[in-house]
N, C-alpha and C positions, 0 to 999 in steps of 0.2 A: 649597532642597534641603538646605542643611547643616543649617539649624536642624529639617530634620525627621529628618536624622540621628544630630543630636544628641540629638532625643528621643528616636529608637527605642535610641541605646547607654546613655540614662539605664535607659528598661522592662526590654534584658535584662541588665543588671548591679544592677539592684534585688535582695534577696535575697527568699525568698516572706517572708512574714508570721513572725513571731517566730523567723526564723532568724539566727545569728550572724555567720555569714559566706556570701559569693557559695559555693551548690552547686555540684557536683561535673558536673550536667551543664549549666552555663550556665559552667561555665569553658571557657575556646577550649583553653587548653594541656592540657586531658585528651586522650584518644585517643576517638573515635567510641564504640568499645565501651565503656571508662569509664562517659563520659558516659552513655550508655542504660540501661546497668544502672544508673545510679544515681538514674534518673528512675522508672524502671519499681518498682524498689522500693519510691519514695514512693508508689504510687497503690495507689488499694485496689480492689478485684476491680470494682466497679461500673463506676468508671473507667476502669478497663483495655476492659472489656466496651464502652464508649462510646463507646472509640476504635477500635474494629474495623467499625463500619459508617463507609459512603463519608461523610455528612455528621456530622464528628465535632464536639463539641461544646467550647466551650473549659470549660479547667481551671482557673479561677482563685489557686485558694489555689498552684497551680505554675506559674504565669505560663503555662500551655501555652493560643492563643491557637486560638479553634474554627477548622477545616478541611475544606475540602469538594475528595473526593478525586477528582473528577471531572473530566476536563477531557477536547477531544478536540482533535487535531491531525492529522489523515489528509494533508491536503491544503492545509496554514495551520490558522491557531486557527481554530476553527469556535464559531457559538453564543455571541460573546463581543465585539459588535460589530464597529468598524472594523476589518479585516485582508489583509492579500494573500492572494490566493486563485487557491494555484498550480494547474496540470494534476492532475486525476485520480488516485490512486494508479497503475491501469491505463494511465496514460497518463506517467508517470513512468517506471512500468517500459518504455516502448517506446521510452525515450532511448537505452537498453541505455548509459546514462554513468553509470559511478560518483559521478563528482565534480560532473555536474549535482544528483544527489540529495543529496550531502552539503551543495552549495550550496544547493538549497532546505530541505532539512532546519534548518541554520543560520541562515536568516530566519526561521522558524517560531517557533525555538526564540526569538531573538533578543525578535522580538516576544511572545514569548509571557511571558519575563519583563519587558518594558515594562507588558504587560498587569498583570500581580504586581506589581509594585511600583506602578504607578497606586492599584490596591484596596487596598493592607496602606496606603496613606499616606492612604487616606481613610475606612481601619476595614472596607475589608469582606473578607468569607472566604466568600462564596455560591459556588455552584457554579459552573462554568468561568471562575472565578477563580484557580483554582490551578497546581501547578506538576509536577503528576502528570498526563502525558497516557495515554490509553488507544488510542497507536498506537506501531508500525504494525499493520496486518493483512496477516498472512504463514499465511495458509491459502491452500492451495494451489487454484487455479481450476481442477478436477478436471476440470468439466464447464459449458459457456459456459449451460446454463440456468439455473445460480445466480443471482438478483439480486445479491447483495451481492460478486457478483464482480468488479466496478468497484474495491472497494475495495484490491484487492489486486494484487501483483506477479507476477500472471500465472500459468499453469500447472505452472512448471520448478522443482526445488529448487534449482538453484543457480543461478539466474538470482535468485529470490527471496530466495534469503539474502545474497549480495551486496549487491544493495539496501538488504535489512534492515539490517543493518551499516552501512551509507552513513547510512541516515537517522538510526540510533539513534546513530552518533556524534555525526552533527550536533546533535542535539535533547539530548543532555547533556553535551556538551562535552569540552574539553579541560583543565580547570584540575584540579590535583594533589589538591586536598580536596575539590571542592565539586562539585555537580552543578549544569548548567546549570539543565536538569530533567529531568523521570524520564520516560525512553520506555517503555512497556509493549505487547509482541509478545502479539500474540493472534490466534486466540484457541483454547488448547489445550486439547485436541488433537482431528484429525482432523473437521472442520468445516468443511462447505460445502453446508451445506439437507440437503433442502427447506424453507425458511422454514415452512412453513406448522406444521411438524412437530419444529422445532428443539427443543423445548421437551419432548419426552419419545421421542425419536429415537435410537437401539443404532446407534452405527455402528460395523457389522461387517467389520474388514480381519483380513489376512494378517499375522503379520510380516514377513513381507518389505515387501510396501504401507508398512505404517509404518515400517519403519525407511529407506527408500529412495524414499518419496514424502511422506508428511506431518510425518515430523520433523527434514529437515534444516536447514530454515530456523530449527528453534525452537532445533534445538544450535547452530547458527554464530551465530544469536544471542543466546546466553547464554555460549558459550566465545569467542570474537571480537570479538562486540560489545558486551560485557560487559552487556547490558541490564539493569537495575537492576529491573523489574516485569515480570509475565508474567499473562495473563487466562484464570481457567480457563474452558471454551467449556459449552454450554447441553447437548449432547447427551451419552447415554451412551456407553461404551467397556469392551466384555469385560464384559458388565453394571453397570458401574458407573460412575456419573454423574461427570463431569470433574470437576467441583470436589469431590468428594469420593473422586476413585482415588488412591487409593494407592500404587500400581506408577505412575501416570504422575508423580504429583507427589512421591512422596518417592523411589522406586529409580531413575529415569529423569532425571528434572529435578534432585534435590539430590545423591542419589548419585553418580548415574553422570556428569552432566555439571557438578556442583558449581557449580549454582545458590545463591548466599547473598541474593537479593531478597527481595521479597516477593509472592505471589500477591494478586490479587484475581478476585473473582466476576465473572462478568457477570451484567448487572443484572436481579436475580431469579432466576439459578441456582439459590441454595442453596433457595428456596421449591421450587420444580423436582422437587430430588430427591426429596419430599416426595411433593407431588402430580402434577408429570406424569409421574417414571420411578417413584415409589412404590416407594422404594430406603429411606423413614424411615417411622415413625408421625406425628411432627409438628413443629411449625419447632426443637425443642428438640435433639429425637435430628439431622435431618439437620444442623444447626449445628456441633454435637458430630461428628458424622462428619466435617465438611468442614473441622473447624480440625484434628482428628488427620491428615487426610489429607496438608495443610499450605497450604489456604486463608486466609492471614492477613487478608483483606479483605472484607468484603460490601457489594458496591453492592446494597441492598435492605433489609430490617427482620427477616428470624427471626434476625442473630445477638444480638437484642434480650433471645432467650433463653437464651443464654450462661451468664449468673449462676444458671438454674432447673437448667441441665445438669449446672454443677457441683456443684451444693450435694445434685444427684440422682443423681448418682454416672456421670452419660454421658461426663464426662470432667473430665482429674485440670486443675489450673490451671496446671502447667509447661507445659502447651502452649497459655494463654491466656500466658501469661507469653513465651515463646518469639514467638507471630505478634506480639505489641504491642511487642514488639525489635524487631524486624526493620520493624515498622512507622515507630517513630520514629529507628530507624537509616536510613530515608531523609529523614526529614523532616530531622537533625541533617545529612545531607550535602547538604539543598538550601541548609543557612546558615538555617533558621526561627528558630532559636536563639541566632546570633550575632551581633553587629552587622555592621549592614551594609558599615562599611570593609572587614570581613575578609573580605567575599562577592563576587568580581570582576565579578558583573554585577547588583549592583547600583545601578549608574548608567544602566542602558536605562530611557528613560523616554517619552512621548508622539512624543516626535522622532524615532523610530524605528520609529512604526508606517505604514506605507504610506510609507517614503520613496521617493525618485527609485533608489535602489539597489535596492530590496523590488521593485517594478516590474518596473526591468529583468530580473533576476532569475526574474519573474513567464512575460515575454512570451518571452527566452531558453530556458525549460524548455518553454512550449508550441510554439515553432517545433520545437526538437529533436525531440517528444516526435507528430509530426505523420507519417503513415506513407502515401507514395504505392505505394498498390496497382496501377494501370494505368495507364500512358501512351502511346495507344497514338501512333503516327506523330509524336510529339513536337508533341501538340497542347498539352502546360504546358511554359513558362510562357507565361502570357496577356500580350497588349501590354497598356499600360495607356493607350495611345492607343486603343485599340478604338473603335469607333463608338457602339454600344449593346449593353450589357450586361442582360441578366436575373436577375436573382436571385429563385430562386424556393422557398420550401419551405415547414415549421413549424418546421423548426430554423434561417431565416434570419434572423429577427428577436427571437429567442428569448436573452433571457441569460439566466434563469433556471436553464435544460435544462445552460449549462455550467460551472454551478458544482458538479456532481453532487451529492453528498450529502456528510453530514458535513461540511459548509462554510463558511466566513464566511461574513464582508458585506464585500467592497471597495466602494474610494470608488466606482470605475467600471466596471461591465463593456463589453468593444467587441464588438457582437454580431459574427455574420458579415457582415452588409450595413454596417454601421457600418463596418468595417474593410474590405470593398471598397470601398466611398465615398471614405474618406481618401485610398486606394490610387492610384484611377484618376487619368487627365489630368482640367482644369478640360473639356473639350471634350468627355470621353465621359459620355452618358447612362447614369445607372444605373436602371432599372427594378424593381420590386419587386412580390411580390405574392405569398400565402400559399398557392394553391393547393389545397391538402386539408389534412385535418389530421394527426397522429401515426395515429390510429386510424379517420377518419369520412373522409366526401368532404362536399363543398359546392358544387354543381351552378356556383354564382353566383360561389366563387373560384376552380374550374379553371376556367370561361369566360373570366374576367380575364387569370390567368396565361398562359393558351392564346396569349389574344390579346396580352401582352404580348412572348410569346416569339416570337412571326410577327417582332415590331420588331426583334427583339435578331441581333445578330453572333455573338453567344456567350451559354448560358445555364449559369449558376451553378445546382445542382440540390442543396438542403440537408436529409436525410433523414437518415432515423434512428430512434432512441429518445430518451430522457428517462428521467430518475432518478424521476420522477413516473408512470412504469410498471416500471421494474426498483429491486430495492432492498431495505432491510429489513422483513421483516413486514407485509406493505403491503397494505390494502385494493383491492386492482385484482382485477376481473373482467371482464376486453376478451379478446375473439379472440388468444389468442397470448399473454396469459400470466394467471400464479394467484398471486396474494400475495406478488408483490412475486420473484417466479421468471420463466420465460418456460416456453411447454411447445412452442413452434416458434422455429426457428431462423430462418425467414425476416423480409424488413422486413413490418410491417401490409398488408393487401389493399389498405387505402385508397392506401396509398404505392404498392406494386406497380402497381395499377389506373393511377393519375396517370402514375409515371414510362413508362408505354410511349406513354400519350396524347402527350406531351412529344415521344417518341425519332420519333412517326409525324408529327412537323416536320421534322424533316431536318435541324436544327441543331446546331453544333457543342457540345456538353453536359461538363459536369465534373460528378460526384456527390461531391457534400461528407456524408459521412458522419458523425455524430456519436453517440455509443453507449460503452455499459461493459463489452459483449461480443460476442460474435462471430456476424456474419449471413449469412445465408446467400444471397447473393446472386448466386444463380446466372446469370437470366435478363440479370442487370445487367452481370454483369463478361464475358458476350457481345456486349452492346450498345455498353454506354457506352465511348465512349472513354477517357477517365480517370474514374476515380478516388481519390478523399483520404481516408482515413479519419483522424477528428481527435480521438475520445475525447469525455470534455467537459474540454475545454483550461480551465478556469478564468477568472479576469480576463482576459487576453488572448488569448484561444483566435479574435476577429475580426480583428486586426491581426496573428497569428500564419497565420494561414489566408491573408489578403491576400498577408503576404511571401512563400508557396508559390506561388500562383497567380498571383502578377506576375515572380517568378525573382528578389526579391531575398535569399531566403533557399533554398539548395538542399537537400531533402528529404534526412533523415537516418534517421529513426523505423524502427525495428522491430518487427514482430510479437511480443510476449510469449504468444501464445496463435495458439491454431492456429483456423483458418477454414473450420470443416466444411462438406460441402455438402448436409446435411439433415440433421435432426435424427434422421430416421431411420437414420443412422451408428452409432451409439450407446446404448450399455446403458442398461438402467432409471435413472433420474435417484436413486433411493434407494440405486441400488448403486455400493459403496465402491471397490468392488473395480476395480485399474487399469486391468486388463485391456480393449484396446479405446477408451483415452481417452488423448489430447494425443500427441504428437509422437511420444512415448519408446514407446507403445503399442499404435498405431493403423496398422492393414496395407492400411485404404484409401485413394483418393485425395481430397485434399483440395482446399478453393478457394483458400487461402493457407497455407504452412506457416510453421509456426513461426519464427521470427528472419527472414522475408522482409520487404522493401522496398526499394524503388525510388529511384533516384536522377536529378537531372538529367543524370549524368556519368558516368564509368565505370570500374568498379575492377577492376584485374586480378592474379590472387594468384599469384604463380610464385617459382620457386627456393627452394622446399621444402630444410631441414635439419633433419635431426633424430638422436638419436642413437639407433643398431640395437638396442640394448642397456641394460638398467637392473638394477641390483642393488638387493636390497632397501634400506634405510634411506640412498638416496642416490640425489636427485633427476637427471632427466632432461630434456632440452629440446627442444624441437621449434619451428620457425620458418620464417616465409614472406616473401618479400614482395610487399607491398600497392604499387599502381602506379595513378596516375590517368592514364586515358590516353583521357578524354574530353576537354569543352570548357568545363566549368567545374569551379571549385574546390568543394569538397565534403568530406562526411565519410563516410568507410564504418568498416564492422563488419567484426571478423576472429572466425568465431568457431570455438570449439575442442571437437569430440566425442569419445569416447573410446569404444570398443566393445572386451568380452574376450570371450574365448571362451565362448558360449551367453548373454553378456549384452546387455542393451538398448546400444543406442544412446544417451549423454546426453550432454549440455552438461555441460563441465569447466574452458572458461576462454572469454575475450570480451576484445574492448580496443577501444574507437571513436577514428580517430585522423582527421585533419583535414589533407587534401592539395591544395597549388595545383593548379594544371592541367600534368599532365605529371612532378607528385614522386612522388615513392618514400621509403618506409620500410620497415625488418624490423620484425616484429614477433613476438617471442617468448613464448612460453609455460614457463614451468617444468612439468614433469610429476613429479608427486610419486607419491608411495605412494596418498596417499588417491584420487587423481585416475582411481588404476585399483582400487579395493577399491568389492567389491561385496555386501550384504547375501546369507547364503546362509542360509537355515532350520538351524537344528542346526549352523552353525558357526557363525555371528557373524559379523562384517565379515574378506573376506579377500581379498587378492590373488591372483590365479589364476597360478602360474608357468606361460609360454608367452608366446603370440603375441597381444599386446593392438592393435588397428585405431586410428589419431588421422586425426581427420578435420579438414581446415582447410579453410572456406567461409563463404558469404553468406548462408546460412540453412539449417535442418536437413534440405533435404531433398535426397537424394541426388543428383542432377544436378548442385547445388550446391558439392560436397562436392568436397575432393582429400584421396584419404587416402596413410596410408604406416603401416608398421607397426613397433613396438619391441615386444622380448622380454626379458620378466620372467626374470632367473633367480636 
């Protein structure tokens, strides 16, 4: 290891070719900015141009070494061999833990420069090699028919910007100069399908809608969590295509919220504007659009025509000059340029991919992140002395289904059966058998399973979806959904059809749920006595599942997305508009609300404080306390709404706190300005002086809730 850091501090202290002395941007004592202006100088227009697509090419005669700006980290490194592979985005967010996600955000990260320095010490710079991730995904899960709604921190702004900020700390660190690496929030703005249609799609809101449902995850995470990249998104906005608006990316993002990163495209945008919103004549003009806009990045190939733009008068070179700053002003803070002593993490190396820490970590965030929806007569936790057990589904034996998407490769995944196996006594039988499939029946494996469940004491029942029907862009044409979307909210016929054959045994049943959004399981949450729902928990989503269902780990997981009970609830899936979707909108009833789940034990919220009264520019507090006054030790959620006068009801603060059996804690809330200022058409963000509603409870839905009221004056 030294002697290879020995070589890499001989490379960057070499001077280029016929120069006199070490440059200005390979000295460490310049300042960031220095240095870039003094590399960007040396290069001449072609090269600039070459370093603005994702696979950049190295520079030789400037030591600048090629770069591929690609990487993904949703859920762990993905797409990049060996790696831990934690819960779901979706399933992170239902930890409702800050500091679970900053904990896994920082194994991500960790590993993710092990992965970087393995490559740069054996020459390579190919794609998800590098140290630019293109996460998280903080678009808002408007509507549970989205596919690519897995990927994200659920329905709520400020459930989801919380998050966001957790993870982007973790994934670029803490050190004074230097980035861990670079987290990139996308993907903006206003984005969440139709898949099928992403790709030359108007999506048409309100200001209000945007400024109070789709962008406040993307300011908290660019004023807060200072996220260093941002991804402009595929569809248009106000007629005009993301990676090339204007009003979003230069008055919104650099003005108004004093963004200094850099954008990039997603992949194949800028062709887009072109040909599917036909917003350009051809890859030259929409190029030239989309770097004046202030898209410094193309994952794809028209900004190839860059140099034909300029030289034709579509745009001046101060603004190829400006994005290729800002470009290599991250590459200069990830340390590409410095030797490695002076880079603090440059010592992670193989030893830290998939350790005993990464693991635990792994199997930690999927207990957390695991959300008991019914239990009814306290039939969980299961003995594990049981006689015979069944386990029966297409998601029983399935690891595949829960690495979701965007995913590594761990050394091991432990399915669901796998991890009741472990679980059980040496004495109890565990039985298995696949039953029907995700989408079809198979006359010859419900017969099996039928007859297995006659034997069993208890039948384990593992349904669901798979990322291999919901998702990105996706060729699937089954009953129940369209391209990688869903167009029904219920589970498959085939599942329905099975799980009643199952219930007309008369056995005690658990339905393990696995899925990236929200089912409609109406006939089910009548029947079944419990139910789990478990996301796609990751590497340990089977020994995470086990600890539920045996009582060694007691159920924590919240709802981040609401549980309609038919798809027939709900507006056109094309329309923006919020009216009538999630929690904050929606005036019918539902089959789970928002921030709901169940516990082994029981928490009880009393001796409310707060104070009557708030003046402007001088916060306010409000506090309760949490009381376990069941029979085992456990974690609950306190969480915090805020309603003004003629405004919505939303989520304005959260804290999961962790009590023996019979403790107590206060748990307070600060109430700030912002916590009650609400987007109004023709005023801008404003606090309403009067009578503002705070509401403290176990999930958003009224029954829930204890409120108490302070006045703005």
């Amino acid at each position: 290891m030294k002697v290879r850091y020995l070589f890499l501090l001989v490379v960057f202290l070499i001077p280029p070719s016929g120069a006199a002395q070490t440059p200005d941007y390979l000295d460490v004592r310049k300042t960031v900015d220095e240095r870039v202006i003094d590399l960007v100088s040396k290069m001449t227009l072609k090269e600039k141009v070459s370093q603005m697509l994702d696979n950049a090419p190295a520079i030789k005669r400037l030591n600048i070494p090629a770069y591929n700006w690609w990487n993904e980290g949703l859920h762990g490194v993905a797409r990049s061999g060996l790696a831990t592979s934690f819960p779901q985005a979706i399933a992170l967010a239902a930890t409702w833990n800050r500091r679970t996600m900053n904990e896994v955000a920082t194994v991500i990260s960790d590993e993710a420069r092990a992965k970087y320095n393995v490559a740069i010490a054996n020459g390579q710079h190919g794609r998800y090699q590098g140290l630019t991730f293109w996460s998280p995904n903080i678009n808002i899960f408007r509507d549970p028919r989205w596919g690519r709604g897995q990927e994200t921190y659920g329905e709520d702004p400020y459930l989801t910007g919380e998050m966001a900020v957790q993870f982007i700390h973790g994934m670029q660190g803490n050190a004074p100069r230097y980035y861990k690496v670079v987290a990139t929030a996308k993907h903006f703005a206003v984005h969440s399908g139709p898949e099928s249609e992403r790709h030359k799609f108007e999506a048409s809101v309100s200001e209000y809608d945007l400024r109070e449902t789709y962008l406040p995850a993307f300011r908290v995470s660019v004023m807060q969590g200072k996220v260093a990249s941002l991804m402009c998104a595929y569809n248009s906005l106000r007629g005009k295509a993301c990676c090339s608006n204007d009003p979003l990316l230069n008055d919104i993002l650099r003005h108004e919220w004093g963004f200094t990163g850099y954008v990039v495209s997603d992949c194949g945008a800028i062709y887009d504007i072109s040909h599917g919103h036909k917003q350009a004549a051809k890859a030259a003009d929409a190029s030239a659009l989309a770097v004046k806009a202030g898209t410094d990045l193309e994952c794809g190939h028209s900004y190839a025509r860059l140099g034909a733009a300029v030289r034709h008068g579509l745009i001046s070179s101060s603004f190829i000059d400006t994005a290729v700053k800002r470009l290599f002003t991250a590459r200069m803070k990830l340390g590409m340029f410095d030797p490695p002593t002076q880079v603090p993490y440059s010592g992670l190396g193989v030893a830290d991919l998939d350790s005993k820490r990464n693991r635990q970590v792994a199997l930690d965030a999927a207990r957390e992140s695991i959300v008991l929806l019914k239990n009814d007569k306290n039939i969980l936790p299961l003995s594990k002395s049981i006689g015979t057990i069944a386990v029966i589904g297409p998601n029983a034996n399935d690891t595949t289904m829960l690495l979701g998407n965007y995913n590594g490769s761990p050394s091991h995944t432990v399915s669901f059966l796998e991890g009741i196996r472990n679980a059980v006594s040496p004495n109890t039988r565990v039985l298995y058998e696949r039953g029907c499939g995700l989408t079809s029946g198979s006359e010859t494996n419900e017969l099996a399973a039928l007859e297995a469940i006659k034997k069993a004491d208890a039948v384990v029942l593992c349904m669901g979806l798979s990322p291999r029907l919901e998702g990105e862009e996706m060729n699937v044409k089954v009953e129940g959904f369209s391209g990688g979307d869903r167009t029904s909210l219920d589970l498959p016929s085939a599942q329905e059809n099975f799980i009643k054959k199952v219930m007309a045994l008369g056995k005690p049943v658990v339905l393990v749920l696995a899925n990236g959004s929200a089912l409609s399981i109406n006939w089910e949450n009548e029947t079944i006595p419990a139910i789990v729902e478990t996301w796609y928990g990751g590497q340990a989503a089977g020994a995470a599942l086990a600890d539920i269902l045996f009582g060694d780990y007691n159920p924590s997981g919240r709802l981040p997305i609401t549980f309609y009970k038919s798809v027939s609830q709900l507006p056109d899936f094309r329309n923006y508009d919020m009216q009538g979707r999630t929690y904050r909108y929606f005036k019918g009833d539902v089959l789970y609300p928002f921030g709901f789940g169940l516990s082994y034990t029981r928490f009880e919220l009393s001796e409310l404080k707060w104070d009557t009264t708030m003046r402007a520019g001088k916060d306010a507090s409000v506090s309760v306390l949490i009381t376990n006054t069941g029979p085992r030790a456990g974690a609950g959620v306190v969480e915090l709404y805020v309603q003004g006068e003629g405004a919505i009801k939303t989520l304005r603060g959260f804290e999961k706190v962790y009590l023996s059996v019979g403790g107590s804690t206060r748990i307070e809330f600060s109430v700030s300005m912002s916590a009650l200022t609400f987007y109004k058409e023709g005023e801008g963000y404003v606090a309403d002086k009067g009578v503002h509603i705070l509401m403290l409870g176990t999930s958003s839905a009224d029954k829930d809730l204890k409120e108490v009221s302070i006045r703005l004056e």
